[in-house]
DOTI-934184 format. One record per residue (C-alpha): x, y, z; residue in one letter. Coordinates in steps of 0.5 Angstrom, whole numbers, plus 2048, in hexadecimal, padded with zeros to 3 digits. Each point is the difference from the previous one (the first is absolute). Layout:
N
<rec x="X" y="Y" z="Z" resn="A"/>
...
//
This chain:
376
<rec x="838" y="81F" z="827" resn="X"/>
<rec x="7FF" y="7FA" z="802" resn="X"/>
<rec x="801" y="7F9" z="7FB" resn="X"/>
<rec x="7FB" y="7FB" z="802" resn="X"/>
<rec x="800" y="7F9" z="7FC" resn="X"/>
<rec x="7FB" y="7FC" z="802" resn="X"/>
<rec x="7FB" y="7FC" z="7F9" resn="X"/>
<rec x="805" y="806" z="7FD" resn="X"/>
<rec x="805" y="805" z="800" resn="X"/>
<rec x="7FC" y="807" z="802" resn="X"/>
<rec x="803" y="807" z="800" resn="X"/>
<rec x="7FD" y="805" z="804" resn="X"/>
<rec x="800" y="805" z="804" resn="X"/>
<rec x="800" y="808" z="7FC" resn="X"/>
<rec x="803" y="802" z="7FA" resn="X"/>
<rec x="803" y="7F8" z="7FE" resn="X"/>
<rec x="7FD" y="801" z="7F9" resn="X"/>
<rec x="808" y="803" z="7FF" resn="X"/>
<rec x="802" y="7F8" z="802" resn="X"/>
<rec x="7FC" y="7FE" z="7FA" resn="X"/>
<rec x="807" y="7FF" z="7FB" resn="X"/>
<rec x="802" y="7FA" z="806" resn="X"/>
<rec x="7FA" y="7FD" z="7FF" resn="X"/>
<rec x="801" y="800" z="7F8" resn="X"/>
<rec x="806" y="7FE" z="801" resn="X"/>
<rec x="800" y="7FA" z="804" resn="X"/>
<rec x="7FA" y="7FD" z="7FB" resn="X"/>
<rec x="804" y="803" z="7FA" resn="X"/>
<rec x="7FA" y="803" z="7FE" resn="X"/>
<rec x="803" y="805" z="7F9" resn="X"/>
<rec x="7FA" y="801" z="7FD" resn="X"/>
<rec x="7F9" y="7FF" z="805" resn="X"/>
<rec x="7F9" y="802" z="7FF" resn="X"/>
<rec x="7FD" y="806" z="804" resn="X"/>
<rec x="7F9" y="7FE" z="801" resn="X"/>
<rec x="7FC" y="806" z="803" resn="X"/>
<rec x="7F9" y="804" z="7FF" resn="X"/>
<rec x="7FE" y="806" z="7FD" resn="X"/>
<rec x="7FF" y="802" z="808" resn="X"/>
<rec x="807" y="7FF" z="802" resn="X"/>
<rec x="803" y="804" z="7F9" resn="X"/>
<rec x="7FC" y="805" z="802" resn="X"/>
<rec x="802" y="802" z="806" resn="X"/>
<rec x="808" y="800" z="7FE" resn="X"/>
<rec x="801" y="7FA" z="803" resn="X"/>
<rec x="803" y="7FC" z="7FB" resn="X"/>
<rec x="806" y="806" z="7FE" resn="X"/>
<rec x="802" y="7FF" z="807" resn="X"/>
<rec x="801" y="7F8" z="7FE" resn="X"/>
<rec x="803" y="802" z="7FA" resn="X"/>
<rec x="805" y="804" z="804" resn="X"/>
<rec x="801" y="7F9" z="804" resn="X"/>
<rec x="802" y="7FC" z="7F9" resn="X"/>
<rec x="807" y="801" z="800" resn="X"/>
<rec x="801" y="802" z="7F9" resn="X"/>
<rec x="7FA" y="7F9" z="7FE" resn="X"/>
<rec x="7FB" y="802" z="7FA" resn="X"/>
<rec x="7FA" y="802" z="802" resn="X"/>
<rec x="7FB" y="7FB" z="7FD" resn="X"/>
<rec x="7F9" y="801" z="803" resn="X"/>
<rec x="7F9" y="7FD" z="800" resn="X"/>
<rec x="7FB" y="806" z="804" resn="X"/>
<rec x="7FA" y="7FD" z="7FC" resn="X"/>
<rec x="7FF" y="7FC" z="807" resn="X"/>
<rec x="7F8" y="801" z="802" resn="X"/>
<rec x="7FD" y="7FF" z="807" resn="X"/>
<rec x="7FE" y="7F9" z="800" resn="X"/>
<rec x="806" y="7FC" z="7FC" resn="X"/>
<rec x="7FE" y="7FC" z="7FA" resn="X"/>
<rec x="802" y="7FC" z="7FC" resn="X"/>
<rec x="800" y="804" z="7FA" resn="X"/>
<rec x="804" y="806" z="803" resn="X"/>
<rec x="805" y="7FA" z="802" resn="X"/>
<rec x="800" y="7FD" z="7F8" resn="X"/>
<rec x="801" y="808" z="7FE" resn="X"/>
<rec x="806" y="801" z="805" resn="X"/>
<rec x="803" y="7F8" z="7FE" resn="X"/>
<rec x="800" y="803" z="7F9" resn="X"/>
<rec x="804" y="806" z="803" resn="X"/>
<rec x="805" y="7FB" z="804" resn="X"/>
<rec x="802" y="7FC" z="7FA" resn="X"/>
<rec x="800" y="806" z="7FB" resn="X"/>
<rec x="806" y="803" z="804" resn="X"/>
<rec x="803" y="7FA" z="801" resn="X"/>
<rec x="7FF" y="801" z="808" resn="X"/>
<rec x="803" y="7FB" z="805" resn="X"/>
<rec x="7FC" y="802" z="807" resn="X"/>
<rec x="7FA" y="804" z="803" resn="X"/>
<rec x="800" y="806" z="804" resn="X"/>
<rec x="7F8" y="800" z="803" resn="X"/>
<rec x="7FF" y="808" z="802" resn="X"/>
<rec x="7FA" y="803" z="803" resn="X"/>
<rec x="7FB" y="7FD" z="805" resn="X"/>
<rec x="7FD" y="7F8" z="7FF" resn="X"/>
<rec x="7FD" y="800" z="7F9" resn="X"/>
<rec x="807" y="802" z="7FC" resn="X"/>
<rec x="804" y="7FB" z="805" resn="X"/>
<rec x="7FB" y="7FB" z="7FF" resn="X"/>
<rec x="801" y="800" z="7F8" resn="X"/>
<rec x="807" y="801" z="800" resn="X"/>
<rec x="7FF" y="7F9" z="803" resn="X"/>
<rec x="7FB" y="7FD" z="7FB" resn="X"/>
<rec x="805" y="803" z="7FB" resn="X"/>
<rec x="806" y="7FC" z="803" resn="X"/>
<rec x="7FC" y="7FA" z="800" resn="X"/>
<rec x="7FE" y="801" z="7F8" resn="X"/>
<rec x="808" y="802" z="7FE" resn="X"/>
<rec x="801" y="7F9" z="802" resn="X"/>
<rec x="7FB" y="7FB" z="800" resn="X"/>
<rec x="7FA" y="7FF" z="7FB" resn="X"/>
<rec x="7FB" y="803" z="800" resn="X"/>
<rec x="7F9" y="801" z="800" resn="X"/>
<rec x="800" y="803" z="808" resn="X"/>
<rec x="7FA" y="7FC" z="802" resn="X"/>
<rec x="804" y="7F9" z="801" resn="X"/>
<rec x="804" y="804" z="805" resn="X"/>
<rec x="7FA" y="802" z="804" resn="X"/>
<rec x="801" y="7FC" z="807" resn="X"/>
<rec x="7F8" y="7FE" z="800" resn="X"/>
<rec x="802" y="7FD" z="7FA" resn="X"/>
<rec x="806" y="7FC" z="803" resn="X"/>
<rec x="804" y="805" z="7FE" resn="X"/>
<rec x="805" y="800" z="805" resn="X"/>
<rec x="805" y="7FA" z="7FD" resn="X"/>
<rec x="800" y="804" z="7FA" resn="X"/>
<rec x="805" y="805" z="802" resn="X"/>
<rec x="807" y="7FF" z="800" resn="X"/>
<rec x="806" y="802" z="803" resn="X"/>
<rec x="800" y="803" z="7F8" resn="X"/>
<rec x="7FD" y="806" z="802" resn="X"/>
<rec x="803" y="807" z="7FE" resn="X"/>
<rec x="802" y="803" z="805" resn="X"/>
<rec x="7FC" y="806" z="804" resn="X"/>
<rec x="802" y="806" z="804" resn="X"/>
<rec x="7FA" y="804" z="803" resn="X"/>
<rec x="800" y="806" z="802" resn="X"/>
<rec x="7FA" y="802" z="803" resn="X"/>
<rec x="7FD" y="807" z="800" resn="X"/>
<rec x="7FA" y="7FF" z="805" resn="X"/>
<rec x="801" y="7FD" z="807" resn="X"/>
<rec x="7F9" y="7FB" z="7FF" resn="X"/>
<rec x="801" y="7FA" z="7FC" resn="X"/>
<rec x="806" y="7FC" z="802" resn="X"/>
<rec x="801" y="7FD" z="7F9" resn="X"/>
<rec x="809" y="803" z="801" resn="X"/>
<rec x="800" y="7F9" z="804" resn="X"/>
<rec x="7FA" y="7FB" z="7FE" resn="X"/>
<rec x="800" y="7FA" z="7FD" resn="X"/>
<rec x="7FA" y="802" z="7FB" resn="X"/>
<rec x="7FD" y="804" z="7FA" resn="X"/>
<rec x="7F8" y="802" z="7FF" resn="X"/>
<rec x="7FE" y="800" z="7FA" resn="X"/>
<rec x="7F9" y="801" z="7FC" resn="X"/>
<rec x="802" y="7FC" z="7FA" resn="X"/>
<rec x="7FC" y="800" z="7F9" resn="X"/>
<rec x="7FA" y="7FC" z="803" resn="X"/>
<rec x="7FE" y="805" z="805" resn="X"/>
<rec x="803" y="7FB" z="807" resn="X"/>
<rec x="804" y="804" z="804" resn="X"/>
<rec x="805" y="7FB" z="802" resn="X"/>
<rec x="806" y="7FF" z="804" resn="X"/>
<rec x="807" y="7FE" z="7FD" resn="X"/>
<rec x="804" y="7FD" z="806" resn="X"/>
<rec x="806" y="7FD" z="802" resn="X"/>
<rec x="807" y="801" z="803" resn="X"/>
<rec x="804" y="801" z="7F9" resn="X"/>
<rec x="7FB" y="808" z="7FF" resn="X"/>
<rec x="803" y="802" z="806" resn="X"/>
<rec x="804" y="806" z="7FE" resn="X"/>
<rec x="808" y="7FF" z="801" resn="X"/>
<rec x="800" y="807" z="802" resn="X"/>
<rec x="7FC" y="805" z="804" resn="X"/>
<rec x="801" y="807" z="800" resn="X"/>
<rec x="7FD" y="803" z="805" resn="X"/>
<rec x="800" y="807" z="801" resn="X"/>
<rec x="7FB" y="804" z="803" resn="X"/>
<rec x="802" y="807" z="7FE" resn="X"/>
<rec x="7FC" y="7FD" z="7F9" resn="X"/>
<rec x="7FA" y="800" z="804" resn="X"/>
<rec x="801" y="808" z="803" resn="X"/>
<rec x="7FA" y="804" z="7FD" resn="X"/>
<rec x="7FC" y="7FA" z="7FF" resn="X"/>
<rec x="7F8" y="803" z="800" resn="X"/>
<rec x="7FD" y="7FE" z="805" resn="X"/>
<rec x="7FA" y="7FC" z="7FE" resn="X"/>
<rec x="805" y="7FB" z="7FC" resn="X"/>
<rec x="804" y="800" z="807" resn="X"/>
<rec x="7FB" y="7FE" z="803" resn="X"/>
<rec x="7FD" y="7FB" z="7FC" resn="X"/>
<rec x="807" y="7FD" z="7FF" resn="X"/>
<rec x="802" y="800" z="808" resn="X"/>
<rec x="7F9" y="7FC" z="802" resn="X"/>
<rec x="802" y="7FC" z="7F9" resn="X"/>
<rec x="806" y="7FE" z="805" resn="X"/>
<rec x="7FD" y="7FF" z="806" resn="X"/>
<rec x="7FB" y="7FC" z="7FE" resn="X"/>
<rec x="805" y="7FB" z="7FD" resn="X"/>
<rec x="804" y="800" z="807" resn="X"/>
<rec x="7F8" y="7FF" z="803" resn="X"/>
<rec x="7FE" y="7FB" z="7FB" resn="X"/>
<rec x="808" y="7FB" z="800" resn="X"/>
<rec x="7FF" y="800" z="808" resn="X"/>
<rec x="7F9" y="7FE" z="801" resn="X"/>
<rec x="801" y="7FA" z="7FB" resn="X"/>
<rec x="800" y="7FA" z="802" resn="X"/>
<rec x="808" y="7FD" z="7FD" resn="X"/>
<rec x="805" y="7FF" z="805" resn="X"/>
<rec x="806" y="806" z="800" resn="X"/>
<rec x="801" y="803" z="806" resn="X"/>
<rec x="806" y="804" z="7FD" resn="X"/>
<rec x="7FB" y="803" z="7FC" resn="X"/>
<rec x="7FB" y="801" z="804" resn="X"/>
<rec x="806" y="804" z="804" resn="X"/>
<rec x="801" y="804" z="7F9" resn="X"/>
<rec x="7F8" y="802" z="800" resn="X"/>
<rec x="7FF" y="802" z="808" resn="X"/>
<rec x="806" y="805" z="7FE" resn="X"/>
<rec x="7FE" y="802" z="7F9" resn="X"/>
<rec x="7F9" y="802" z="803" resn="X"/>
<rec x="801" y="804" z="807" resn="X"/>
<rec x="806" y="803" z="7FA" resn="X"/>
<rec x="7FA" y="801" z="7FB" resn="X"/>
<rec x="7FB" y="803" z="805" resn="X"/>
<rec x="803" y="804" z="804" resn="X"/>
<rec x="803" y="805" z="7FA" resn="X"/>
<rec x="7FC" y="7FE" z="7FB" resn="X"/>
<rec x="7FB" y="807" z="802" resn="X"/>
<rec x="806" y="804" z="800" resn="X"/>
<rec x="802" y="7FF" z="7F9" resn="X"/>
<rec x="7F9" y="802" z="7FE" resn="X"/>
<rec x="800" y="806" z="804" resn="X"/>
<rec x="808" y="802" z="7FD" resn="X"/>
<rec x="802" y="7FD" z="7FB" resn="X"/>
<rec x="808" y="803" z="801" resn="X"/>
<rec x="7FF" y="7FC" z="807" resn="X"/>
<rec x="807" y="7FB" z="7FE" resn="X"/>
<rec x="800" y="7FC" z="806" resn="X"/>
<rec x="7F8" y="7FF" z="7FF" resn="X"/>
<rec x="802" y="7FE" z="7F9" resn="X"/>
<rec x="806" y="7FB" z="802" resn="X"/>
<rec x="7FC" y="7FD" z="805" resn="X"/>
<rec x="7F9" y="7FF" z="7FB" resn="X"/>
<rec x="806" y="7FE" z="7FA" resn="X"/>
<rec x="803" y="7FB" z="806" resn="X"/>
<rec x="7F8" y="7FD" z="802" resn="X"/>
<rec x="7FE" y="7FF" z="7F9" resn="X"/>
<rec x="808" y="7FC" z="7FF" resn="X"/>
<rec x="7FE" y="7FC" z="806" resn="X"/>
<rec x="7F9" y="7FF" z="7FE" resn="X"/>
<rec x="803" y="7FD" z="7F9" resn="X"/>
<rec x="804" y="7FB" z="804" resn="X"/>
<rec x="7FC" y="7FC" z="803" resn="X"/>
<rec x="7FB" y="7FF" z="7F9" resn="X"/>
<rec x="803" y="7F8" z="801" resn="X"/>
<rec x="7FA" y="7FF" z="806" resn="X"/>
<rec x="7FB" y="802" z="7FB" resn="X"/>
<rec x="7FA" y="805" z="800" resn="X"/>
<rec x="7F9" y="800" z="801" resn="X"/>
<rec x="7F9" y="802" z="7FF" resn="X"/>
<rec x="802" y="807" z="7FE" resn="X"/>
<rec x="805" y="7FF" z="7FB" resn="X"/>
<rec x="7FB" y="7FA" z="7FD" resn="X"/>
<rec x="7FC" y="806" z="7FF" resn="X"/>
<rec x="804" y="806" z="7FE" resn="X"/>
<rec x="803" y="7FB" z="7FB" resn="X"/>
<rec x="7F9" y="7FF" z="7FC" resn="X"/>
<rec x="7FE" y="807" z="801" resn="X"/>
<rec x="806" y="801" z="7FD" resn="X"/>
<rec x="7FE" y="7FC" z="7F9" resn="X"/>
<rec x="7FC" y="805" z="7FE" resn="X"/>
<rec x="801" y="804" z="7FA" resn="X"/>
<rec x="7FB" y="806" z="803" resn="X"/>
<rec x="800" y="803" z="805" resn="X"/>
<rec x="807" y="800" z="800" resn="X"/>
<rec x="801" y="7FE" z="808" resn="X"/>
<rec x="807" y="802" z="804" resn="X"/>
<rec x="801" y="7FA" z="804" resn="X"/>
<rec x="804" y="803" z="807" resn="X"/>
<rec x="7F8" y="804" z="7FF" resn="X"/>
<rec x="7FD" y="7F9" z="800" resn="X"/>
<rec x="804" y="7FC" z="805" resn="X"/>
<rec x="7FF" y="807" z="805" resn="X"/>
<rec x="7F8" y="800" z="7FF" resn="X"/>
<rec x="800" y="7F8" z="800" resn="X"/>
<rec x="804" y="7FF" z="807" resn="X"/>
<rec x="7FC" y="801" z="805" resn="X"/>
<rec x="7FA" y="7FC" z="7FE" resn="X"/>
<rec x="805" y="7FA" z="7FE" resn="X"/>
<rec x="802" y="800" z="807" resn="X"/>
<rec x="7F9" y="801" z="803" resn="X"/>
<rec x="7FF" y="7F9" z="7FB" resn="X"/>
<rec x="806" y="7FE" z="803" resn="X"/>
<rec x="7FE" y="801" z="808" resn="X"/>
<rec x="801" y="7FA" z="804" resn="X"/>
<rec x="804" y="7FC" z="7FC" resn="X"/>
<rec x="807" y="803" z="801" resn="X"/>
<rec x="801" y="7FF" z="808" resn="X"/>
<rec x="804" y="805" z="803" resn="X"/>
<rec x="803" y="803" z="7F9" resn="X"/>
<rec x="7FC" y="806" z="801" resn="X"/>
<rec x="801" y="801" z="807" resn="X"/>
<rec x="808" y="800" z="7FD" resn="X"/>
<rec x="7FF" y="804" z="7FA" resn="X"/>
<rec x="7FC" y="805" z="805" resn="X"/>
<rec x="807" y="802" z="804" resn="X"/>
<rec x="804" y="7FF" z="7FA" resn="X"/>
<rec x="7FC" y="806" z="7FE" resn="X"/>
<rec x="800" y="804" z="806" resn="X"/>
<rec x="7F8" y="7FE" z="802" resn="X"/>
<rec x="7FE" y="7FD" z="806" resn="X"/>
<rec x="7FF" y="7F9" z="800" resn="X"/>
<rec x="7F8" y="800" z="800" resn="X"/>
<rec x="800" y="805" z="7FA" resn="X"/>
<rec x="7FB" y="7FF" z="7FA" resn="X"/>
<rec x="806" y="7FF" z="7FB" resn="X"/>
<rec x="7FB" y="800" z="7FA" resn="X"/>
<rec x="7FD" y="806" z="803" resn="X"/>
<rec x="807" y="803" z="802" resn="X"/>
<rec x="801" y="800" z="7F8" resn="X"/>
<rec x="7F9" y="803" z="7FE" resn="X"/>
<rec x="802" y="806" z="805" resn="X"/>
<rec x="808" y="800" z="7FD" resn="X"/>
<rec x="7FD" y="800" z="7F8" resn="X"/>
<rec x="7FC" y="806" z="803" resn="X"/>
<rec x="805" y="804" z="802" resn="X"/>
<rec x="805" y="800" z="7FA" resn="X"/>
<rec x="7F9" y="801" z="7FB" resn="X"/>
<rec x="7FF" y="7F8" z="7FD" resn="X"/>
<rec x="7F9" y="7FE" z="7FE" resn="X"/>
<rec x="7FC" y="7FD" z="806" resn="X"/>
<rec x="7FC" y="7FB" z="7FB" resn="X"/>
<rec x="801" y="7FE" z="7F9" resn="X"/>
<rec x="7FA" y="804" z="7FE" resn="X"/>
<rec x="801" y="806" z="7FB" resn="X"/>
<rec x="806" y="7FC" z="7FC" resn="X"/>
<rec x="7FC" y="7FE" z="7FB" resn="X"/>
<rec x="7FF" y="7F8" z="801" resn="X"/>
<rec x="7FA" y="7FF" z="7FD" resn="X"/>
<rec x="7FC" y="7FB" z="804" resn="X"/>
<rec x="7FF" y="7FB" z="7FA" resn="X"/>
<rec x="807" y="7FE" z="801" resn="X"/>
<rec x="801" y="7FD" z="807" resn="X"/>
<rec x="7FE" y="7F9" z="7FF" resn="X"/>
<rec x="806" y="800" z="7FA" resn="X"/>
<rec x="804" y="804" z="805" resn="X"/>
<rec x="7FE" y="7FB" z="806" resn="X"/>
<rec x="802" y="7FA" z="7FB" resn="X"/>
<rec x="807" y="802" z="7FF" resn="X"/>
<rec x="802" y="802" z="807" resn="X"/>
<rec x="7FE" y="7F9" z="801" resn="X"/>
<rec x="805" y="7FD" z="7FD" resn="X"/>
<rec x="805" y="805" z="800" resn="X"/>
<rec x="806" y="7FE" z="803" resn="X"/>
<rec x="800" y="804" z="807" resn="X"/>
<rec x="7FA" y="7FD" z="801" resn="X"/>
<rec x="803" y="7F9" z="803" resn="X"/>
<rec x="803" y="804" z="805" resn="X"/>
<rec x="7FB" y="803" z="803" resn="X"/>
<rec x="800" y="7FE" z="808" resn="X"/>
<rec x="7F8" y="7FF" z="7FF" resn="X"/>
<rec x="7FE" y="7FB" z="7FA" resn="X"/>
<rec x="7FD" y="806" z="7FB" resn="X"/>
<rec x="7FC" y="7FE" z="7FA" resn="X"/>
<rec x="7FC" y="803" z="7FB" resn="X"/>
<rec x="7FA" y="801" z="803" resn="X"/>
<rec x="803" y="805" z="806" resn="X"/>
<rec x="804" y="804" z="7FB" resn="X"/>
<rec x="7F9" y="802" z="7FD" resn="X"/>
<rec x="7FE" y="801" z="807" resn="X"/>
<rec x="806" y="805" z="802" resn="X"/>
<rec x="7FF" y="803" z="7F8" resn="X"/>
<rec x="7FA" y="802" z="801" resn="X"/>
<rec x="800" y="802" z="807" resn="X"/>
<rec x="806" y="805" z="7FE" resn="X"/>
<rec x="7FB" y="803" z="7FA" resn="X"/>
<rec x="7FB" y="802" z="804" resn="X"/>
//
């Protein structure tokens, strides 16, 4: 087991979830809400938390959909206070994380959640009141056990991001034999999820060479196991690595993201279809790089031998090629997006918050070109 601290304190390493009641008691946490997915409960992922409680009642929300809202996040707030709880344990991949944050922002602070909303100025907003969280992730994708923020699809149909140092979990548990068994396509999906992030916070343009070091790993981690979990979900060093990769990647969140999360985030905000976002942010990478080209100097030369590819290497087309190999869509074509939508969708990723830190300025006219490239 290694103990790390860095932005929080992080367990990692097979079968810690048996260290869970240290954690508990060091936040002395007595009664915390488990918030989770029907998925996760399914697969008897949460007997196994159960175990790790120490004795804890077991106050559980599973009702977590895939895109968060702020609805699910109301109905989990009622459960909290219903049962007096005093913490949050996020269980599952980046959705139940993600609400268990919101729910630690509304047990605290009033409501509604929009005012939270860092587009909004949302950011001064959050105190260091905030409920404490612990995050246990069950998938290696989204890196939420350490970051800053929470998406959310609120009430007036915005996916949003709710950001600031105060939602980082107090707590991450990060326990890779969660992930063992993980279907594959959701491997997949959620893997790429993290390389992206490890892509993205190192093309952007802020200054954080510690950061920039985290990503180079996190993506040469990611990339060279990422097809072995795919193949062998029993794998347990690929599956550390992924799980270590997707950490990595939510890490270095501070440099910010790019076009690819600027959209994934507004395609996210749709009721119908119902989008994975590691799904969108896999088929959407290479064209934001292609969009992306000469505007990053040697970073893609360094991203290709972090990745073990040769410096010349087509980095987007080196993704294309990897999203092939471990069964991803090469477009959006067939997801259902219906054409109607993409100016909506365009104006919405322009002004989401990942989009500043896109290493080319991106407006909402290119995220209608890219769209309807991806549709065709």
């Amino acid at each position: 087991m290694a103990l790390i601290t860095y932005l929080t304190t992080i367990r990692f390493g097979a079968g810690v979830l048996a260290e869970l009641p240290e954690d508990l008691d060091a936040l002395e946490l007595r009664r915390p809400l488990i918030v989770t997915d029907r998925g996760v409960a399914a697969a008897g992922l949460v007997e196994r938390l159960f175990a790790a409680l120490g004795g804890r009642p077991r106050i559980v929300f599973d009702d977590v959909p895939s895109n968060p809202t702020e609805a699910a996040a109301l109905q989990a707030l009622d459960l909290y206070r219903a049962e007096g709880c005093d913490g949050v344990i996020g269980f599952g991949g980046g959705s139940p994380i993600d609400l268990a944050k919101a729910v630690a922002i509304l047990a605290t602070h009033p409501g509604p959640l929009a005012q939270y909303a860092m587009i909004d100025g949302g950011v001064a907003r959050i105190t260091d009141r905030v409920a404490p969280v612990i995050a246990i992730p069950t998938t290696a994708g989204t890196g939420s056990e350490v970051g800053r923020g929470s998406l959310m699809n609120l009430a007036d149909g915005r996916k949003v991001g709710l950001i600031s140092p105060y939602l980082i979990p107090r707590r991450a548990v990060s326990d890779p034999d969660l992930t063992l068994g993980l279907p594959s396509r959701l491997t997949a999906a959620t893997g790429m999820d993290a390389l992206s992030h490890c892509i993205e916070t190192f093309l952007s343009p802020r200054f954080n060479p510690p950061a920039d070091a985290i990503a180079l790993d996190g993506a040469g981690r990611i990339v060279r196991h990422l097809e072995r979990a795919v193949a062998d979900g029993s794998d347990r060093e690929a599956r550390a690595e992924l799980m270590m990769g997707a950490l990595m990647g939510g890490m270095t969140f501070q440099k910010g993201l790019g076009g690819v999360h600027g959209l994934s985030h507004a395609l996210g905000s749709l009721k119908e279809p119902s989008l994975h976002h590691g799904l969108l942010n896999a088929v959407l990478l290479p064209p934001v790089l292609r969009f992306n080209a000469g505007h990053t100097g040697d970073k893609e030369s360094r991203l290709a031998a972090a990745m073990g590819l040769s410096p010349d290497t087509d980095l987007a087309g080196s993704i294309e090629a990897l999203n092939t190999r471990i069964g991803l869509p090469p477009s959006l074509a067939g997801l259902g997006i219906p054409d109607a939508v993409v100016p909506e969708i365009a104006a919405k990723a322009e002004r989401d918050h990942s989009t500043p830190t896109n290493p080319r300025p991106i407006g909402a006219a290119d995220y209608e070109r890219i769209l309807r490239d991806s549709l065709k």
